[in-house]
Residue, then its C-alpha position, 0 to 999 in steps of 0.5 A: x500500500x506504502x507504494x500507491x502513496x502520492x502525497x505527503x500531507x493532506x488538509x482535510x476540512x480545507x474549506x473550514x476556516x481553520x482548515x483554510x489556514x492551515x492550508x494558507x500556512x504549508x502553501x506560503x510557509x513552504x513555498x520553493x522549499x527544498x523541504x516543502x511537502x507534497x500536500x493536497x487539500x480535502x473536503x467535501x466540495x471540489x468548487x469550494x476547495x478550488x476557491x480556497x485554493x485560489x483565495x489562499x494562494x495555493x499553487x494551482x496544481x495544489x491536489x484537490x480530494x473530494x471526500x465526506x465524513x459520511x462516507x467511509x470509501x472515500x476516507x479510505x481512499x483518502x487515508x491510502x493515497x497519504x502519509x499524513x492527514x490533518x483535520x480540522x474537522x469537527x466536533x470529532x466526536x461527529x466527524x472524526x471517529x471514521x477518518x480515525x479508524x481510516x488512517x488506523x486500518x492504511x498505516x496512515x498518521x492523523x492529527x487533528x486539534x481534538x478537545x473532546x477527552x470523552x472520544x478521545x478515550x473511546x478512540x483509544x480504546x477502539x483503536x491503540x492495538x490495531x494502530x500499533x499493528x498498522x503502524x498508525x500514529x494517531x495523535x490528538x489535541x495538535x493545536x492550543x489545546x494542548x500543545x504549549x502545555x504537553x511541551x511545556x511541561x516536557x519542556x520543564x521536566x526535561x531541564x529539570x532532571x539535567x539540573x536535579x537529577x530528577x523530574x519534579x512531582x509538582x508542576x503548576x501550569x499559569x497562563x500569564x497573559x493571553x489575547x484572543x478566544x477560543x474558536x468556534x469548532x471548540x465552542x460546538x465540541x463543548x456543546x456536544x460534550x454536554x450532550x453526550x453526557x446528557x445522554x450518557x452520565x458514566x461519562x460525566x465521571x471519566x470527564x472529572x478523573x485527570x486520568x481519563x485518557x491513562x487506561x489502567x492507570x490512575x494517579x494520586x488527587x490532582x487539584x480541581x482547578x474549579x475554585x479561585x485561589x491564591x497561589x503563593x509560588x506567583x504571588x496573584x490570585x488564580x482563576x480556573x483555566x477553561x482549557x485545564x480539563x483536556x490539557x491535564x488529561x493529555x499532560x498526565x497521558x504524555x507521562x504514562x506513554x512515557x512510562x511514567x519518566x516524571x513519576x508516577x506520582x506527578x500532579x498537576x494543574x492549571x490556572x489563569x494568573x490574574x494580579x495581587x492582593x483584593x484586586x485579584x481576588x475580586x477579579x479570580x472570583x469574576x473569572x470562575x463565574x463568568x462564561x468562559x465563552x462569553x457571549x460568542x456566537x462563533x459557529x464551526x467555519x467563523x474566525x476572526x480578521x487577520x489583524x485580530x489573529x496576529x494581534x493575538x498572543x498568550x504566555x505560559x508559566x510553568x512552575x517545577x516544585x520539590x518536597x525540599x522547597x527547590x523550584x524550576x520555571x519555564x515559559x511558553x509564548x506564542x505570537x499568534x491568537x491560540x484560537x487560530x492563528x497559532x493552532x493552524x501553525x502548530x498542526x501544520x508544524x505536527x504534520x511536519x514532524x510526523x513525516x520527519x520522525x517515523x515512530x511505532x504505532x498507536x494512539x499518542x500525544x504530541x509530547x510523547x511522540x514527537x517530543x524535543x522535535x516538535x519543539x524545535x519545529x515550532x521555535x524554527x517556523x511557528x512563532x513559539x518560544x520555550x525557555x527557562x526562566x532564571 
């Protein structure tokens, strides 16, 4: 099969805003690179992928593939003809699960920008031996959510067993400061989480558990992450972090395909840094309150204006602590909005790693697989920063 493969990349969702950029990415980015991928775009409308193609600036010889989460001959084919597919279409649990099991049964890698820990876990269950026999690698959750965190906090550990000898078994993720939303692909997969819950309330309680995506494995109590607090290693009141429920689960999985290397006893969590004293309490106790969403009514395929996305930015701190009081920081920036702008780069810039370092099969995260050389990835092409702080 390896030998009917044309392509190295596919964009599947083109057509979709966020699909659109990742597509405007890999044609601009990599334009008349000696290592510019062979890279086609998919969707459901070959008039519409021709205008993306045009509108983008896409070669006009740019591949164009017709296929439909709906209809499985054609993620076949699709998954037959590539190396790597990356989707931007969702929510996954609706669109996803089909194109999954596609790439899982041609030996096809798959990234996607998946917040949806519920069909995550469903996913690995369906699919981890079948993926490892194929040779599949199947890696979730390629965008904000969640890799400055998965990164960061391998980042982190990293330097902290070359200046320590060991990891550290508390780690604090603190978003800084951030610019720009959460997209409206994101907004419906909480939707439809909500419903799948609704109708399936066991799924409420592997939801709630850090450990929902470590099968076999579950670890000591994590904080919540629910309720404001002051945390004296920042010196400013938190607020919950609306991204910290599929961000924990994927950090701890990372540290379980690694066989535990920073400890089975790792805890961890995230909050948003506001400021000090009454100040910040009051402003904590708006923030758990308020709708993480706001009044958005951002649908799948709406984003905002270019100046909105490169206007954008977010800083993350994460915090290493030991039982003897020694601590380790270090930051992840981004220069574009986490919604769009940056999440495009950082899946294209997975489809790039996953070309580039052949690993086993089966149902990973981006830190796990691809770890140090992602990073490097994305400092080099995608506006992201990680460094220590002293």
């Amino acid at each position: 099969m390896a030998s009917a493969r044309d392509l190295d990349i596919i964009v599947y969702g083109a057509t979709g805003f966020t699909g659109r950029l990742v597509a405007e990415y890999l044609a601009h980015h990599y334009k008349d690179r000696k290592d510019a991928p062979k890279w086609a775009m998919a969707g459901r409308s070959l008039v519409k992928l021709a205008e993306v193609r045009d509108l983008v600036g896409a070669p006009a010889d740019t591949p164009l593939i017709v296929a439909d989460a709906s209809d499985r001959a054609s993620l076949d084919a699709m998954a037959a003809r590539t190396q790597v597919v990356l989707t931007t279409v969702g929510p996954y649990q609706l669109y996803g699960s089909d194109l999954v099991a596609a790439c899982v049964r041609a030996g096809t890698a798959y990234a996607d920008l998946c917040g949806e820990p519920g069909w995550m876990r469903e996913m690995i269950d369906a699919h981890e031996d079948a993926a490892k026999a194929s040779g599949a690698r199947i890696t979730f959750s390629c965008g904000f959510d969640s890799i400055p965190f998965d990164l960061g906090v391998l980042f982190l550990q990293e330097e902290a067993v070359r200046r320590h000898g060991k990891p550290a078994p508390r780690v604090k993720g603190r978003v800084r400061k951030m610019a720009g939303g959460a997209s409206g692909g994101t907004i419906a997969s909480l939707t439809e989480t909500l419903k799948a819950v609704a109708k399936k309330p066991s799924l409420a309680l592997l939801l709630k558990s850090s450990f929902a995506l470590t099968p076999g494995f579950e670890g000591p109590a994590q904080p919540s992450g629910l309720i404001p607090e002051y945390d004296g290693a920042t010196g400013t009141w938190t607020a919950p972090f609306v991204m910290a429920p599929i961000n924990t689960k994927n950090v701890h999985r990372t540290n379980y395909l690694l066989g535990h290397k920073w400890g089975a006893d790792l805890v961890y969590d995230e909050m948003v840094m506001t400021t000090i004293g009454d100040a910040g309490k009051a402003m904590a106790e708006a923030m758990a309150k308020a709708n993480p969403f706001g009044d958005s009514k951002l649908r799948p395929g709406e984003g905002p204006s270019k100046e909105e996305r490169e206007n954008g930015f977010y800083d993350i701190l994460f915090i290493g602590e030991y039982p003897d009081g020694t601590t380790l920081r270090a930051s992840v920036q981004g220069d574009r909005d986490p919604g769009y702008g940056s999440t495009s780069k950082m899946l294209a810039e997975t489809g790039m790693a996953l070309l580039e370092n052949k690993g086993a099969g089966g149902v990973w995260t981006p830190g796990a697989l691809l770890g140090q050389a992602l990073i490097d990835r994305l400092t080099a092409n995608a506006g992201l920063t990680f460094q220590i702080e002293e």
